[in-house]
N, C-alpha and C positions, 0 to 999 in steps of 0.2 A: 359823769360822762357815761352815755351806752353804748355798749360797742353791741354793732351788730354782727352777730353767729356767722350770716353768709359773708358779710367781706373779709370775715378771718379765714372761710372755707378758702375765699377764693385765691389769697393772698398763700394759703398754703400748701393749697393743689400745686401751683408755680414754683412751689419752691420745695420743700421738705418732703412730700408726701407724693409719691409715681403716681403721675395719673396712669399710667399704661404698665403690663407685664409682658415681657417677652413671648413669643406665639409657641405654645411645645413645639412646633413644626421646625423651627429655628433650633433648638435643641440637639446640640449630635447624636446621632442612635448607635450605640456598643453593642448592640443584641442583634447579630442576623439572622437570616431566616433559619428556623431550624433544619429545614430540607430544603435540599435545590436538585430537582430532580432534570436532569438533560437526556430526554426523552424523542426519537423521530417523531417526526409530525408528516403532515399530508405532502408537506413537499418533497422530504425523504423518500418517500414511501413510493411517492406515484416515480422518483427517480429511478428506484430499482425495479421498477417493475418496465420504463424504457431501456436500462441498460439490458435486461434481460433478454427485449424482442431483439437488440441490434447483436445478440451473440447468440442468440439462434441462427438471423439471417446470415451472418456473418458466418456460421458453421454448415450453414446450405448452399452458402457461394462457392467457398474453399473447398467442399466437397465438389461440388458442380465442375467447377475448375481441377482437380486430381481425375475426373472420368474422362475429361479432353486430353491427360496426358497417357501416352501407352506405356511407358515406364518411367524408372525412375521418379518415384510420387514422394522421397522421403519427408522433402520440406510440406508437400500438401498434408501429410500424414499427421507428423508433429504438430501443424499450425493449425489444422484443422481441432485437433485435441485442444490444442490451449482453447477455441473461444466453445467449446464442448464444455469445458472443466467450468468455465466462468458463468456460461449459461446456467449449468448446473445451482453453482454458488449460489447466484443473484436471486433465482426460483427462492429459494430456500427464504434467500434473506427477504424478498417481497412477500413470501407468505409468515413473516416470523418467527423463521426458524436462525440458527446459529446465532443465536444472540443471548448475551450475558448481559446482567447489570453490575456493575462493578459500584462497591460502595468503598466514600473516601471520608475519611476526617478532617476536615481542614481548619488547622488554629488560625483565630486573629488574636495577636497581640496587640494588648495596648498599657498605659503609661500610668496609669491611675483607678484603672479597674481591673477585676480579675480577665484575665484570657476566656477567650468565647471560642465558638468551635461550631464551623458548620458542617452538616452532613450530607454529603457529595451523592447525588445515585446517576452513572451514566452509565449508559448503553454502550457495549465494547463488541462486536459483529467478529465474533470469530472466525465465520464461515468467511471470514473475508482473508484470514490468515492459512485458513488451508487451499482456497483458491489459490493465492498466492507461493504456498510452499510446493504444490505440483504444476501450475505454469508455467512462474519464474527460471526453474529448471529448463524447460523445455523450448522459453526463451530462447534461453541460454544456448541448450545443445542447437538450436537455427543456427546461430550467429559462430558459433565455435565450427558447426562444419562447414558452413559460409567460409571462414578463414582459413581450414583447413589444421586446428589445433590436436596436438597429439591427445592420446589418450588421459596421458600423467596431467594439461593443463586443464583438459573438461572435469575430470575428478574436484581437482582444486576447487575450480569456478564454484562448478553444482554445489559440491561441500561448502565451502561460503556463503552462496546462495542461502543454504537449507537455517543456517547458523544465525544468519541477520535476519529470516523471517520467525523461525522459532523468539527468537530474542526479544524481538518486537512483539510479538505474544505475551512475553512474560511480561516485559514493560509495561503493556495495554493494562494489566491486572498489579500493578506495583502499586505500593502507598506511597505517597508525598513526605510522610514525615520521615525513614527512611530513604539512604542512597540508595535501592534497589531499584527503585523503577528508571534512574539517569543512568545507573548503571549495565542494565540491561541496553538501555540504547546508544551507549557508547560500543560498546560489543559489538551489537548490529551497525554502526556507521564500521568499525572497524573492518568487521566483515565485509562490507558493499566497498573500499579502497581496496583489497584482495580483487574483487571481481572485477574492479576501474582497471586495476594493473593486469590483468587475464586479459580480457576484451581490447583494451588500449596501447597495450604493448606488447606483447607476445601474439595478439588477434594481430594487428596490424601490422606488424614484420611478416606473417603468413600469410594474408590476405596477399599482400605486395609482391612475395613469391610466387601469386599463382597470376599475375600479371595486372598489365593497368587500370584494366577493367572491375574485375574484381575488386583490387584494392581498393579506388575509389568509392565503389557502391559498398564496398565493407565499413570503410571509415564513414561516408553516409551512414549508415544506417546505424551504425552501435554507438555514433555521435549522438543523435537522435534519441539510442535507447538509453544511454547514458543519463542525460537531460533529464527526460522525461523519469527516470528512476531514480535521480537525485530528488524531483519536490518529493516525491512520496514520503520520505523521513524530515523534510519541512511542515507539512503539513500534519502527519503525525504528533511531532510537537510543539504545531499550533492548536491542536485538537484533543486527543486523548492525552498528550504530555503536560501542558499548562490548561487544557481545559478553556481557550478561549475562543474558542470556535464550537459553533451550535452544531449538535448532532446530525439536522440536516444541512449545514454547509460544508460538512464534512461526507455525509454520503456524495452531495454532488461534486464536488472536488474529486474524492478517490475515483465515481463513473469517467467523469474527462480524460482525468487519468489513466485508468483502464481500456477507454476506447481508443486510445493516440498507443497505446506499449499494445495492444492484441488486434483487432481488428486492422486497423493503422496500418502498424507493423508487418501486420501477414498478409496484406493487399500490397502492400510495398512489394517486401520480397518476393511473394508468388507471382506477379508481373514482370519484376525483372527478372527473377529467373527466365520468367521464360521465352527474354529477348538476350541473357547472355549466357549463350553455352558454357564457360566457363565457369560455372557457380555449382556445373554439375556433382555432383559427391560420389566419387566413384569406390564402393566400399565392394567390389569385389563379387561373390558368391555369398558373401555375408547376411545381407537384407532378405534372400531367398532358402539359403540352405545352410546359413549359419556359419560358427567358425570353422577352418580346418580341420577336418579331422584326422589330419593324415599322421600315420601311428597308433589309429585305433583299432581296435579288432571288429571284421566283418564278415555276418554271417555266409556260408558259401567257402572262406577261405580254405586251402587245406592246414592242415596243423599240424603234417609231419608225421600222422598216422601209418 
């Protein structure tokens, strides 16, 4: 009997012997990239350099608008600064400046190989955290003389203020594999409930004392700033926190952001002010010639000579 070679081939392609191997591709991969670099790109980039034109304009209007008032400019004064301050900022950051690359370690575990580790490089905009540590304040003091708040709860506020943005700073720079950097940003929410209760409850009982007008447009508006200063620390830890938001979905974010709390904000109030008298801040001889001085000694006096 002969047997022939190829009907054995073929009888044992079908049966014993793979005709086919698995594609590498099919493969799961344990090795990630060694860098992952989260870098601004052109969309970032061309963003801050719009926020920047809208807080220039923005600080030409509010000025323009304080030379039609013959006094009492406090609120043009303040608000004009903040979209000053931010203008400032945004220059900086369009031309790249304020900006740190923050580097991260991030382990992947797995079940059967050793642990892998990728190395993290994002861009953290600090100048966007001192923006915010001399605006936010000054927010703030709008909205507290708006309401009419003693001296002892602006302290409070501002100082909470200063604490959740510092905090947020250190966070931006924290590692992953320590609590420090969740830690940090529990502090700072801590912080910003301090300023909910200033604004929301003690603003709003004084707003209300200074009549119905006022009250209303008070609770407007710190509603509003409220809101709009709550995403800020959502988006934070969508972004710099877990790192799942792209460097330029996060610049454009923070501008929206920014435009609705400054600009927004100071076209709001500088309009109503100045359809309701009562929003006026009457702080006295203070804004001109400072506090009291009565008790001090003045040149001219006699002195019992």
């Amino acid at each position: 009997m002969v047997i022939d070679p190829v009907e054995v081939l073929k009888k044992t392609s079908t049966g014993i012997i793979p005709t086919s191997l698995p594609s590498v591709s099919s493969l799961p991969s344990v090795l990630p990239d060694p860098i992952d670099q989260q870098f601004v790109g052109e969309a970032g980039s061309k963003t801050l350099w719009v926020v920047f034109v809208v807080m220039v304009i923005s600080s030409a209007v509010f000025t323009g608008l304080s030379w039609r008032v013959p006094a009492k400019r406090l609120y043009h004064v303040v608000t004009t600064l903040i979209t000053i301050i931010a203008a400032i900022s945004y220059f900086g950051m369009a031309t790249g400046q304020g900006i740190s690359v923050n580097h991260i370690s991030v382990r992947h575990q797995h079940d059967h190989v050793p642990d892998t580790y990728t190395d993290v490089q994002r861009q953290v905009y600090w100048a966007r955290y001192v923006d915010w540590s001399l605006t936010t304040p000054l927010l703030l003091l709008d909205l507290a003389l708006l309401a009419g708040l003693n001296g002892a709860h602006i302290t409070i506020a501002i100082a909470a203020d200063l604490i959740m943005i510092l905090t947020g700073l250190f966070a931006a720079f924290g590692s992953d594999d320590t609590p420090q950097k969740w830690g940090w940003y529990t502090i700072a929410c801590i912080a910003f409930l301090v300023i909910i209760w200033q604004l929301a409850i003690n603003g709003n009982v004084q707003a209300k004392a200074k009549g119905d007008n006022v009250g209303k447009f008070f609770t407007a508006i710190s509603g509003f700033t409220l809101v709009v200063w709550t995403l800020y620390p959502i988006v934070w830890g969508i972004a710099d926190g877990s790192r799942k938001m792209s460097v330029d979905a996060e610049i454009i974010t923070y501008a929206v952001l920014d435009i609705l709390a400054k600009p927004v904000f100071g076209t709001w109030l500088l309009y109503t002010h100045a359809r309701v008298p009562e929003t006026n801040v009457d702080l006295g001889g203070f804004w001109s010639e400072g506090l009291s001085r009565e008790g001090g000694l003045r040149l001219g006096d006699d002195d019992g000579a």
